[in-house]
C-alpha positions in Angstrom: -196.1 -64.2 50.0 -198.4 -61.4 49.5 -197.5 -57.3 50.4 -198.5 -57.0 53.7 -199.9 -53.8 52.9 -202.6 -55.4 50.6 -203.4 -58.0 53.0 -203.8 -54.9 55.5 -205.6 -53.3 52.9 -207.8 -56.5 52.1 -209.0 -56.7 55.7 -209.8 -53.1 56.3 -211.9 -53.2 53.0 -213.7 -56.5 53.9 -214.3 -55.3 57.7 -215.6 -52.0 56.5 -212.6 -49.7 58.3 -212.0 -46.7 57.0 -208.1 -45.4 58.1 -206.8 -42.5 56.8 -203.8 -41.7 58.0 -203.5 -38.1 56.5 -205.9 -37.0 59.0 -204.8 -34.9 61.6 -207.4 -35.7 64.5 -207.0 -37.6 67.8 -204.3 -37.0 70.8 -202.4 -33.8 70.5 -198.8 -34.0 72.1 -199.7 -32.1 75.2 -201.9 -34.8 75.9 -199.0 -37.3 75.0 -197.1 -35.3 77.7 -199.6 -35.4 80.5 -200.6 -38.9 80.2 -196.8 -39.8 80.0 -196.0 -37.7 83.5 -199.0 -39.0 84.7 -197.6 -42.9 84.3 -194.4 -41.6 84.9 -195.6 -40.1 88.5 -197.7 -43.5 89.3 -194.5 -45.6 88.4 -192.6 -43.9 91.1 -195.3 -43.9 93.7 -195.5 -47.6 93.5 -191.6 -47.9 93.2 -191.4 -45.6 96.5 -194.2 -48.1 98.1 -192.5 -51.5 96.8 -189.1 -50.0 98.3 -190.2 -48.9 101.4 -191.8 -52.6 102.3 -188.4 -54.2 101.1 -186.3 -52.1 103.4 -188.6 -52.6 106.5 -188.7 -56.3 105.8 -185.0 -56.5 105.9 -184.4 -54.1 108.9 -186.9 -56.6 110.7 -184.7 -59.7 109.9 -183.6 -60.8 113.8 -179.7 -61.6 114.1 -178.8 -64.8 115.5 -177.4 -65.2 118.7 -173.9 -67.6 118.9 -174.6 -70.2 120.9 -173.1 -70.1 124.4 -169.9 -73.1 124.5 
């Protein structure tokens, strides 16, 4: 079985990518941050939403009535 890193290698040399993972450019970690509170914010929005339609379809469940004998 070949190293994996050759056959990554292989492909990014046949495909013409050019990865070099010394440089330093793209997302900064303040951007990590934001985007992650961001998500983090939207989750519990649609949590709060999802919970709030569970609870008022159970408080709208009717309770039977015994039957009169």
């Amino acid at each position: 079985m070949p190293d994996p890193t050759l056959v990554f290698d292989y492909l990014c040399a046949r495909f013409g990518v050019d990865i070099d993972f010394s440089d330093e450019r793209g997302m900064t970690t303040t951007e990590v941050a934001v985007i992650t509170f961001l998500l983090v914010g939207a989750a519990i929005v649609v949590l709060g939403i999802i919970y709030t339609a569970a609870k008022g379809n159970a408080d709208n469940i009717p309770t039977p009535e015994q039957p009169a004998g």
